[in-house]
N, C-alpha and C positions, 0 to 999 in steps of 0.2 A: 514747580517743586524743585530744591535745591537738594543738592549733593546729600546735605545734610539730612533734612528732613526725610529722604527716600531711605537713606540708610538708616535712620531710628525706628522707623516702620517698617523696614524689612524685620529688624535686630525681635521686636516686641513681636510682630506677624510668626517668627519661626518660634519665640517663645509658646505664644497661642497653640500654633498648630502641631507643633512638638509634645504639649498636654494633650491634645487630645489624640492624639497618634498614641501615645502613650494607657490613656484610658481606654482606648479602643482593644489593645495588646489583650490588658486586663480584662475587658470584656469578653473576650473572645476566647481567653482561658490559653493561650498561647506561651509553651514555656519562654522564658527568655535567658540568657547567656547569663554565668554566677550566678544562675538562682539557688545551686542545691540540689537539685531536684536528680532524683538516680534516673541510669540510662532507660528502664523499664518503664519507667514513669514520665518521661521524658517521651519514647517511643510511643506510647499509650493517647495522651496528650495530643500530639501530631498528627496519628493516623483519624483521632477522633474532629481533630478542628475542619477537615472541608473545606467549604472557600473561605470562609471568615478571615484566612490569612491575607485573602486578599482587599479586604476594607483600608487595613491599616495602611496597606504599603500604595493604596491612591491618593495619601496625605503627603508621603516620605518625598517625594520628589520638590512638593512644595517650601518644604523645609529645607532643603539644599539651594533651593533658588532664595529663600528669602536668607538665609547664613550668608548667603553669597554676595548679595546685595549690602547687606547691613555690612559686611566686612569689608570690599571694597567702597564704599562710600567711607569707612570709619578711616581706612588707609590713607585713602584721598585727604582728611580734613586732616590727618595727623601729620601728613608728610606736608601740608600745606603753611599748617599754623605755627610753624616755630620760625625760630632767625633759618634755620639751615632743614633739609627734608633729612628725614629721622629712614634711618634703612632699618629701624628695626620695626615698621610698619610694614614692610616686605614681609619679616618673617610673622608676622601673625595673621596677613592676608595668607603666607605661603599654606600655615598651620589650618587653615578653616579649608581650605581647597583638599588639602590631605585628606580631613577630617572626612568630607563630605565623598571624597572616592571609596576610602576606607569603607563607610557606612552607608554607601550601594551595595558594595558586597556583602555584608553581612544581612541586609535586607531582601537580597537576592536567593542569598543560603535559605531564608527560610522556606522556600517556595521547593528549592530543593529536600532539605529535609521532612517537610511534608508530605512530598510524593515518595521520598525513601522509606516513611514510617510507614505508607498506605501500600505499598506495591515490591519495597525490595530492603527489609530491615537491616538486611547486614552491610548494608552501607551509610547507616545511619549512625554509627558510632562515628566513622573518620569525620563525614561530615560533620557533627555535633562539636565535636573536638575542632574543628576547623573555627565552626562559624562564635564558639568561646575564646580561642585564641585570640581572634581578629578582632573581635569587638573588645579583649580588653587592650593589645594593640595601639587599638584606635584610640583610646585616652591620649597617649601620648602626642598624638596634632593637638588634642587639647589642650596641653598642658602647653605647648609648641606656639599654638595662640597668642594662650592670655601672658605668656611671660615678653612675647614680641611687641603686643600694644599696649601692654601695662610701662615697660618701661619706654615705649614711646610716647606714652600720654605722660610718663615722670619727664620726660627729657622739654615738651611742650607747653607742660603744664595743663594740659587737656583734660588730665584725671584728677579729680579731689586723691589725698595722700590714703586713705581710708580703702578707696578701691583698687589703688594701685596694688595694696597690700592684700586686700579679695584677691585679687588675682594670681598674685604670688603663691599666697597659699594654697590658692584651689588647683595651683598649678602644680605644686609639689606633693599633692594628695594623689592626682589622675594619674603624676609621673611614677609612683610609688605602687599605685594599683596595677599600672600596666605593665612595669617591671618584674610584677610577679604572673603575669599570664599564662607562662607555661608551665607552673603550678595548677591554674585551674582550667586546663585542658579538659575536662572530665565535666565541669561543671559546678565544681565547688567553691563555696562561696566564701573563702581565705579570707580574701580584701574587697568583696562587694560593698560593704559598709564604707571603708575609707574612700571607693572608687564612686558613691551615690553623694559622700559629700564633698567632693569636688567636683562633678557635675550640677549640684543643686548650687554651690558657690559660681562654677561658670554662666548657670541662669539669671542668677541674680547681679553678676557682673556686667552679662548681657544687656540686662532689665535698666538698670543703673546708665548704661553706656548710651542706650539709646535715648532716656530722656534728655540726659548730656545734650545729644547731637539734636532730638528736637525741636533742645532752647539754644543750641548755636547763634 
């Protein structure tokens, strides 16, 4: 298997298993960070969900290994394929390594605010407020990413013009949602909307990037 093809099978593998990490959430009825949702209702929620927190988060770790892969292999083919190696393949491997520390800890959080909602509520608000911070925070690797390999795949030619420009945008969406985060400290959902479609644009950039690298 080459460089290439390892890393477009990571990129689609954490698409995959990122939807169902995601429907799992939803099943389980698990508040999640921007949603709205008040602190009572919120605390209610938590104490009621049980282990169920725990299905979703024996997907998450897979998801960070395949971001991991698919981003280092994309680094690899970007810094390789031009006249000169592109250092702004650095900063978009740098951006998905952030992304993926950042989004331990918030995944961590939950395990905490679940036992804060079941055994000791009045530390369920800092928590709360933490683990919304962080996750909107965390856009910003995003956005840190797609602007590091989009303009590396511009400088290479790597990327059709179309996705360069996906990226751009989706990148100044996450950057714009995460700038407002401590606004929504509380949980409120300001810029969840502009924050869900620059993440649904990151997917499909993803999705796009790795077929790229399959037909390398």
């Amino acid at each position: 298997m080459t460089v290439s093809d390892g890393a477009g099978l990571g990129g689609l593998g954490f698409v995959l298993t990122a939807l169902v990490v995601n429907l799992l959430y939803v099943r389980a009825r698990l508040p999640l960070p921007m949603s709205g949702k008040g602190l009572d209702e919120v605390m209610d929620s938590l104490a009621a969900v049980g282990v169920a927190v725990r299905r979703p988060s024996v997907l998450a770790p897979l998801t960070w290994l395949c971001t991991t892969i698919f981003a280092a292999g994309l680094a690899t083919v970007l810094w390789e394929s031009g006249q000169s190696p592109s250092a702004w393949a650095l900063m978009g491997f740098g951006g998905v390594l952030m992304q993926n520390v950042a989004f331990s800890c918030v995944e961590a959080l939950r395990f905490g605010l679940a036992s804060a909602a079941a055994h000791d509520r009045g530390s369920t608000a800092g928590l709360w407020a933490l683990s919304n911070v962080l996750f909107g925070f965390n856009q910003v690797f995003l956005a840190t990413a797609l602007v590091g390999f989009s303009i590396a795949g511009a400088e290479t030619g790597f990327l059709p013009l179309w996705q360069q420009w996906l990226g751009y945008g989706s990148a100044a969406l996450l950057f714009v949602a995460s700038s407002a985060s401590a606004y929504n400290a509380a949980g409120t959902s300001r810029t969840a909307l502009i924050g869900l479609v620059g993440w649904l644009g990151w997917i499909v950039w993803i999705v796009a990037s790795s077929i790229t690298l399959l037909d390398y």
